[in-house]
VOMAR-9637 format. One line per field, with one value per residue (C-alpha): x, y, z; residue in three letters. Coordinates in steps of 0.5 Angstrom, whole numbers, always signed. Last residue first. Layout:
u = X/... $
v = Y/... $
w = Z/... $
residu = ALA/... $
//
This chain:
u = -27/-29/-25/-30/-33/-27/-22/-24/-24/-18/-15/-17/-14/-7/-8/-7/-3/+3/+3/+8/+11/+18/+17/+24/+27/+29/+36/+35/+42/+45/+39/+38/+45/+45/+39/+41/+48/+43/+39/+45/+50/+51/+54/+53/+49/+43/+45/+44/+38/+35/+37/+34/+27/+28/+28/+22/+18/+20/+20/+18/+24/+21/+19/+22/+16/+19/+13/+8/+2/-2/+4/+8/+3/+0/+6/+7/-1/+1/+7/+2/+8/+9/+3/+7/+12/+16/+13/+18/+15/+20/+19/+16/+15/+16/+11/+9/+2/+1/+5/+2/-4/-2/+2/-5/-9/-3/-5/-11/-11/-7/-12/-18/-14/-12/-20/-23/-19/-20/-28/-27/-23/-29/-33/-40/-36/-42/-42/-41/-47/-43/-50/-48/-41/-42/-46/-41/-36/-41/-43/-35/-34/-39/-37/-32/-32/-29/-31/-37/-32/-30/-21/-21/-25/-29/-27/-31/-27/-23/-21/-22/-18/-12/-8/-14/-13/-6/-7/-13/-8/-2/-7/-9/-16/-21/-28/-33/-38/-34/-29/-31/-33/-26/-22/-27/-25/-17/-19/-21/-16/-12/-11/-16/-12/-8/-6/+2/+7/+12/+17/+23/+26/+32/+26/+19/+14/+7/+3/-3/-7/-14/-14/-18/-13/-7/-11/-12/-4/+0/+5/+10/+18/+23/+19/+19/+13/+6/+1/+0/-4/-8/-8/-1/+3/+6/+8/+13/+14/+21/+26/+32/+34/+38/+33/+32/+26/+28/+26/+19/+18/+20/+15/+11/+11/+11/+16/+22/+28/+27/+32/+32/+39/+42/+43/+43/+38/+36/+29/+26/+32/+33/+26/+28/+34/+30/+33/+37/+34/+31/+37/+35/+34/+27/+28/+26/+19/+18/+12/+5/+0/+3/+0/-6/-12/-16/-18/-16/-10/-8/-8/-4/+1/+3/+7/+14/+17/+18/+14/+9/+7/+5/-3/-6/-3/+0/+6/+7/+8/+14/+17/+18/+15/+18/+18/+24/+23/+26/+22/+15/+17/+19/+13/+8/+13/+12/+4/+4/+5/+0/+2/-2/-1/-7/-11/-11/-19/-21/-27/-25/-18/-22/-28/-24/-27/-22/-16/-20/-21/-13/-10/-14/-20/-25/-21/-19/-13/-6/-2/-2/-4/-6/-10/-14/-15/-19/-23/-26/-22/-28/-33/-29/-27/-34/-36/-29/-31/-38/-34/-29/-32/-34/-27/-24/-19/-17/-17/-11/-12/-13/-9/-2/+1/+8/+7/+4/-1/+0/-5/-4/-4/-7/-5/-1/+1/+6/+14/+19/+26/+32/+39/+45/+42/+43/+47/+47/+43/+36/+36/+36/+31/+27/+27/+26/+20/+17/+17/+14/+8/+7/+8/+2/-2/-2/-4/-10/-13/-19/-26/-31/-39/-38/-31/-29/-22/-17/-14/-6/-3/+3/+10/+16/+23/+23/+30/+34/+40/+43/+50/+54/+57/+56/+49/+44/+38/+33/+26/+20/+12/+6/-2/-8/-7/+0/+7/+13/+18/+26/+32/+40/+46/+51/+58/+62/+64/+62/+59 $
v = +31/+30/+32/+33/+40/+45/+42/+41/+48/+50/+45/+49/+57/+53/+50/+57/+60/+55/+56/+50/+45/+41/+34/+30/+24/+18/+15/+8/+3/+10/+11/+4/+2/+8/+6/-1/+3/+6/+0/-3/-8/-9/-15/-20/-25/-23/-16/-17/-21/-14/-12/-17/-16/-8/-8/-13/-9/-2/-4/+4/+7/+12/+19/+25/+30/+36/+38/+44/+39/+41/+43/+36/+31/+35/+34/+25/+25/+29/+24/+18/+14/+14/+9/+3/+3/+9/+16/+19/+26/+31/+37/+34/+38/+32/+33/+26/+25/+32/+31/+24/+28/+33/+28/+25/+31/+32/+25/+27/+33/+30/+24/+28/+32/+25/+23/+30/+30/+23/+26/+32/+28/+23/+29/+31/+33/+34/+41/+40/+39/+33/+30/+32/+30/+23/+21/+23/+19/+13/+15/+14/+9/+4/-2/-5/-4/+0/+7/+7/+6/+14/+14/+17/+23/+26/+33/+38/+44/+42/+47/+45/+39/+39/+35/+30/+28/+27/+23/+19/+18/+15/+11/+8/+9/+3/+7/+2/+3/-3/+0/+6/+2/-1/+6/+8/+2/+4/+10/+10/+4/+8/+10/+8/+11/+6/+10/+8/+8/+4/+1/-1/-7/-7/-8/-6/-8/-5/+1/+2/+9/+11/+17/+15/+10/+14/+20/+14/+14/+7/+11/+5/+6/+6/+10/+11/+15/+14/+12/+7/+8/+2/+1/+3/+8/+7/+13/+16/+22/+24/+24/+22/+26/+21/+16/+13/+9/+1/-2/+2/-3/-9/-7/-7/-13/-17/-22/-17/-22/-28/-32/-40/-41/-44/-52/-53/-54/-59/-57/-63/-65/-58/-59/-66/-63/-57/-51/-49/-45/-38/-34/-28/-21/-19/-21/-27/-29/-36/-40/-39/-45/-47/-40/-44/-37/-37/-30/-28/-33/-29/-23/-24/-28/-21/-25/-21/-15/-13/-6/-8/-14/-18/-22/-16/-19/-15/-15/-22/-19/-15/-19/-26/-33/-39/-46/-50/-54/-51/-49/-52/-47/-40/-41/-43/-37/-32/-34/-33/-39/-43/-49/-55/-60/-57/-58/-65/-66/-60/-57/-50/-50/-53/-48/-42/-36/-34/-35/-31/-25/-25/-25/-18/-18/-16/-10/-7/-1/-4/-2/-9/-8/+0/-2/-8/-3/+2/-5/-7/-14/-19/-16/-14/-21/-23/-18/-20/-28/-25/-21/-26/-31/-26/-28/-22/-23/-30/-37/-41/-48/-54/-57/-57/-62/-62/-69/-64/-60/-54/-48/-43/-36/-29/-22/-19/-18/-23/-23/-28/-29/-33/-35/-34/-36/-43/-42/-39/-33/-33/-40/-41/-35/-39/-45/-41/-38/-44/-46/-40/-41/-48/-46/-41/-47/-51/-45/-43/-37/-39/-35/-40/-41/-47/-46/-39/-38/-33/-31/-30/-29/-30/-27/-30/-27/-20/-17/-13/-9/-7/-3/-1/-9/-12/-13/-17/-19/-23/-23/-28/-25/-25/-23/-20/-20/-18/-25/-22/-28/-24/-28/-26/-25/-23/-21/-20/-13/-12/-5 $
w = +27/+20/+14/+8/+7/+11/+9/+2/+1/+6/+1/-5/-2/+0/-6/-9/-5/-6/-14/-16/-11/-12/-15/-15/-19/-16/-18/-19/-18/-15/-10/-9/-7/-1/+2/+2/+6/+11/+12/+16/+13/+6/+3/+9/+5/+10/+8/+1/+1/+4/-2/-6/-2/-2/-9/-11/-7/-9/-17/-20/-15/-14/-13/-9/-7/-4/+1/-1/+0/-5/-9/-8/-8/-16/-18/-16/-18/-25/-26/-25/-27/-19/-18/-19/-12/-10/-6/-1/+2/+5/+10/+16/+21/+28/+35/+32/+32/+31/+25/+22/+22/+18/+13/+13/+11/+6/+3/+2/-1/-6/-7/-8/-13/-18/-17/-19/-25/-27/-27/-30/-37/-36/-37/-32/-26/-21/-17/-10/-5/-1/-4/-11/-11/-8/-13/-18/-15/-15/-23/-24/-20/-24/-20/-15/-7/-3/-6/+0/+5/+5/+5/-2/+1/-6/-9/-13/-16/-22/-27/-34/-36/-39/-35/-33/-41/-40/-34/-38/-44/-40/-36/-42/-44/-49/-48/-50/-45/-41/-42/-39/-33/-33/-33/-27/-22/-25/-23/-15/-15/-16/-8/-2/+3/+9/+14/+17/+23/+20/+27/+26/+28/+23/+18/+19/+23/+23/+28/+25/+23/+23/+27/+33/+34/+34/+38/+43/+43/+42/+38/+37/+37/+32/+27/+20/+17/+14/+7/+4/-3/-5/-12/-12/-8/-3/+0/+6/+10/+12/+19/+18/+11/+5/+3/-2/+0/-1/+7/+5/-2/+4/+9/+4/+1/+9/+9/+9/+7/+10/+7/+4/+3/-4/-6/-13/-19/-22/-22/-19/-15/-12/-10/-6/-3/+0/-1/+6/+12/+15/+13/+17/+13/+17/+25/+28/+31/+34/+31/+34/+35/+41/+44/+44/+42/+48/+47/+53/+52/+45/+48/+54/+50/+45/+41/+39/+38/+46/+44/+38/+42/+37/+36/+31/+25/+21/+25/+24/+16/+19/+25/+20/+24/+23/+21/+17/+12/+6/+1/+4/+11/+7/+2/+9/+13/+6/+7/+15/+18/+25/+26/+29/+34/+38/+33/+35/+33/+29/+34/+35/+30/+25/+26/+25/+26/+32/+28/+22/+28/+30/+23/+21/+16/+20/+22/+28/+27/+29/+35/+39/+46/+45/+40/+44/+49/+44/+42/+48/+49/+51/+47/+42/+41/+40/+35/+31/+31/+27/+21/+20/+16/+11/+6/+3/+7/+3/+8/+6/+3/+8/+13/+10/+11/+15/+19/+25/+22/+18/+18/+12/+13/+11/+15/+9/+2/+1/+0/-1/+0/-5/-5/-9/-15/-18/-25/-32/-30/-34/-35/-26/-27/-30/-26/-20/-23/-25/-17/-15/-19/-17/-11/-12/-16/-9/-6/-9/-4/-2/-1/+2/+2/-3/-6/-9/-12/-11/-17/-17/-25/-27/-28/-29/-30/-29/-29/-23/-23/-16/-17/-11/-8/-16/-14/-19/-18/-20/-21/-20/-20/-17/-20/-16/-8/-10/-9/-11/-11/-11/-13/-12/-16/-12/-14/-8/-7/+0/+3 $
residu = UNK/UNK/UNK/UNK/UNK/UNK/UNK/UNK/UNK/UNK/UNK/UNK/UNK/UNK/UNK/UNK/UNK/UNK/UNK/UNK/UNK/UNK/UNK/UNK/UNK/UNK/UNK/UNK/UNK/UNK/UNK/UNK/UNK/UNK/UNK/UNK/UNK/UNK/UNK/UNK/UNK/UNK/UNK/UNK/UNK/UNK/UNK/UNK/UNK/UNK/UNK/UNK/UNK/UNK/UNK/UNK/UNK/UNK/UNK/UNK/UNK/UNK/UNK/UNK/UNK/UNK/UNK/UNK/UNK/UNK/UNK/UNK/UNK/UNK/UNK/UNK/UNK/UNK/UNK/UNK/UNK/UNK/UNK/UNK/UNK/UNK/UNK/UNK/UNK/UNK/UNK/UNK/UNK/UNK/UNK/UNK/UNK/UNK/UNK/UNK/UNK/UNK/UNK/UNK/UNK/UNK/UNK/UNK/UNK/UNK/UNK/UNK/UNK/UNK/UNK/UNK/UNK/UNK/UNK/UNK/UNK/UNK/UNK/UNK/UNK/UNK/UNK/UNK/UNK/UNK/UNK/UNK/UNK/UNK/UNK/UNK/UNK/UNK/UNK/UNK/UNK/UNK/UNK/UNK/UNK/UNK/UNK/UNK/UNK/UNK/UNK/UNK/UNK/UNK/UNK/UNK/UNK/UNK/UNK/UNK/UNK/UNK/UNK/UNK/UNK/UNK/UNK/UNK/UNK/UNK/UNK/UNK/UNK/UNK/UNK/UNK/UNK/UNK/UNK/UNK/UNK/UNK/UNK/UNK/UNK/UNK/UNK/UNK/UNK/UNK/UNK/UNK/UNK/UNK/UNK/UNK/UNK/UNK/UNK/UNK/UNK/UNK/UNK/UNK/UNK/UNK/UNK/UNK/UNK/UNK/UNK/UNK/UNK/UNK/UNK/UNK/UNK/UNK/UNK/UNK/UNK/UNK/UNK/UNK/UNK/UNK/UNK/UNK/UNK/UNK/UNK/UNK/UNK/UNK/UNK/UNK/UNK/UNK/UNK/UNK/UNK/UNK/UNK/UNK/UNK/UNK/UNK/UNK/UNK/UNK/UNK/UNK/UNK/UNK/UNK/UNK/UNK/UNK/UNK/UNK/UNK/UNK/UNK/UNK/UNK/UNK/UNK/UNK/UNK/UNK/UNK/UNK/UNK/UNK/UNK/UNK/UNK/UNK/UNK/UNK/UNK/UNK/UNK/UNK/UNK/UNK/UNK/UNK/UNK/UNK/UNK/UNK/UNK/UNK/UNK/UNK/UNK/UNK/UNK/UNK/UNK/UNK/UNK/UNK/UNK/UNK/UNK/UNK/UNK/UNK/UNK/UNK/UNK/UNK/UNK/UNK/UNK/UNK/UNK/UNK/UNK/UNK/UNK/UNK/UNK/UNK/UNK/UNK/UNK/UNK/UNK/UNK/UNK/UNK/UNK/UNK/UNK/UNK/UNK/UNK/UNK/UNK/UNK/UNK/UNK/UNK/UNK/UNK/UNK/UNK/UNK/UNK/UNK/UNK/UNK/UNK/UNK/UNK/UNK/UNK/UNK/UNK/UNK/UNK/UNK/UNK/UNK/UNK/UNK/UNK/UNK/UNK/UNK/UNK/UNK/UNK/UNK/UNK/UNK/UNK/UNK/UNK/UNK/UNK/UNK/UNK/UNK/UNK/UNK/UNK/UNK/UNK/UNK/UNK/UNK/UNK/UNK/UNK/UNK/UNK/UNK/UNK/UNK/UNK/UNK/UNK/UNK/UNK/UNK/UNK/UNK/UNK/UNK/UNK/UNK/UNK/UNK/UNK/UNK/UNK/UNK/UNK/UNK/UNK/UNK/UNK/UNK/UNK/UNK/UNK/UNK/UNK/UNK/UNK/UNK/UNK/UNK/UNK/UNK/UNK/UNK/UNK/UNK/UNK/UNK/UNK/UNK/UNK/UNK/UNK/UNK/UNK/UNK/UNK/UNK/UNK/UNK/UNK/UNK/UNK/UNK/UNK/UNK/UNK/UNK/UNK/UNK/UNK/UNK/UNK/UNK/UNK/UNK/UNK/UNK/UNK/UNK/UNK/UNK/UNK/UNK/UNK/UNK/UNK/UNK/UNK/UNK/UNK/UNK/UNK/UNK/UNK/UNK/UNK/UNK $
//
């Protein structure tokens, strides 16, 4: 690893809210600080759900100004990460061709219907690696009614979020592998665009940017904004676009072979690999194929998470129930023994609403007792996450052919101390947690490499577990969750 002094900035884009952070690498330690944070509200208009991308760089733009003030000086360099799938269109002179679409848009339901009847969605999996969603890349192209009939379309760009913020920072027009890998449209073998699928879907494969790999300088900031901010010059990186690839990028990991979580409203849930399982079996279970950095291959399943509680926290408070997290979990600890569980990967919790009464529905026609007390309730939740997650550690070792010994969770959901405990005795792992700030850390980090101050993903892991040690969760009364997950097996896990 180097010594040079590295003070860097990591722009976090969440579906909810972003934020600006810089680091600080002394070529052993990494420090970081927030410097900005705001809000990321989508915005309907008409019949369509947008993202507000001109308030975003507005956003991205304070934020360098601010860590500039923070630092003394322009830092090094700077790299953006998104949650995935979404995309601007640019047309030749660089504008942006409306604002982009949000996932959560319908507009892709009816396009997806149709790709399927022209690639039956078990070979689009084995081509692309990644479970068929409506809100997948692929389906909103095809539902684009500018790309159908816009005239000069065929002139247009297509870039994922951190490429649109990367390509109005500093010009330059790319496609970073791990949110294109979000996609459906990439070759999760060669890493690069899966041509044959776009052609059959009569996709231009002129709209596609070239793919470059996580931690390539992408450009230089353009002297226009560094004019506007009075700042300097500094390179434009593509750290790991996608924001969990970059919170995988800084797992401490020590052992070669693990299971990891991302742990935040949504729980993502997989295993480090370098090459695709691209298997029926793979499909059936629910899991994609995504990139990672150095061309890894994250093989995960997406879990509903806290979302579960925090959707319940917002009922009781609108009941006039003011709960902190810290007050729920510790009410949860002393609950009376829990024997109900809820599948936290069943479609009916998706959306928001009375959770709890939702949960308590579920119980009585799975034919198991109701809990009644908010203290039963958050209990209920946090086991049903455990055991979800050691049936998907289950599945990730039949799909693998590997026994896994060691669990890593990092990101927000791991100040839930019972959740990280409850992980390892369900699943009878050593559960090792943290860091807290996985996204943003693996973003700078990957800046570091891109500056040539660490090498591999080896040395990043290294950084962080001496920058943030993690700390570790050891199982507790195997034979009796052996005994409760049996029971949850056999009522909730389908075939």
């Amino acid at each position: 690893m180097g010594t040079q002094s590295l003070q860097m900035m990591a722009v976090d884009f969440g579906a909810s809210s972003g934020r600006a952070v810089t680091g600080h690498f002394d070529g052993e330690r990494l420090s970081i600080q927030e410097v900005h944070r705001f809000a990321n509200e989508p915005v309907q208009l008409g019949d369509r759900l947008h993202w507000d991308f001109l308030r975003l760089f507005h956003e991205l733009k304070q934020g360098m100004v601010k860590a500039k003030q923070q630092l003394g000086r322009t830092p090094a360099s700077i790299a953006v990460d998104t949650w995935g799938v979404d995309y601007g269109l640019v047309d030749p002179k660089g504008q942006l061709v409306g604002n982009p679409g949000h996932y959560r848009d319908l507009r892709s339901e009816p396009a997806m219907r149709e790709a399927l009847k022209l690639i039956p969605e078990a070979d689009l999996y084995a081509r692309t690696g990644i479970q068929s969603s409506s809100i997948n890349t692929v389906y909103q192209l095809l539902a684009e009614e500018q790309l159908s009939f816009g005239q000069n379309a065929g002139d247009w760009r297509m870039l994922f979020m951190p490429d649109l913020f990367h390509y109005y920072l500093s010009g330059v027009m790319a496609s970073e592998y791990t949110i294109a890998s979000t996609s459906g449209l990439l070759d999760p073998v060669k890493r690069d665009w899966n041509i044959p699928v776009m052609e059959t879907l009569s996709l231009p494969p002129s709209l596609f940017n070239p793919i470059i790999m996580p931690g390539t300088r992408v450009g230089e900031l353009r002297p226009d904004i560094c004019a506007e901010l009075s700042v300097d010059g500094m390179p434009v990186i593509a750290a790991s676009g996608h924001d969990t690839a970059a919170a995988v990028a800084s797992i401490p990991a020590e052992a070669s072979r693990y299971a990891f979580i991302s742990s935040g409203t949504w729980s993502l849930m997989g295993i480090e690999l370098d090459e695709p399982i691209l298997t029926e079996r793979s499909r059936q279970l629910l899991f994609s194929n995504e990139g990672g950095a150095e061309g890894k291959i994250r093989l995960l399943k997406n879990i509903m998470g806290l979302w579960l509680l925090q959707e319940c926290r917002r009922t009781w408070a609108m009941e006039g129930y003011q709960l902190g997290y810290a007050e729920l979990t510790e009410m949860a600890e002393h609950a009376p023994r829990n024997s109900s569980y809820i599948d936290a990967g069943d479609a009916v919790f998706l959306p928001p609403g009375n959770m709890p009464q939702r949960i308590q529905e579920y119980c009585r026609a799975t034919g198991q007792p109701v809990p009644q007390s908010r203290p039963e309730i958050v209990r209920c939740i946090l086991e049903s996450l455990a055991f979800k997650y050691r049936q998907t550690l289950g599945e990730i070792e039949e799909l693998t052919g590997e026994r896994l010994e060691h669990i890593h969770m990092v990101g927000g959901g791991i100040q839930n101390r019972l959740l990280c405990q409850l992980t390892a005795s369900v699943t009878g792992k050593t559960v090792i947690a943290g860091p807290v700030e996985a996204t943003s850390i693996g973003n700078l980090m990957m800046q570091a490499k891109a500056h040539g101050e660490v090498h591999n993903l080896a040395e990043i892991r290294q950084v962080v577990r001496q920058s943030f040690p993690p700390e570790t969760y050891l199982p507790q009364d195997a034979d009796e969750w052996e005994e409760r997950y049996r029971k949850y097996h056999q009522l909730l896990v389908r075939h």
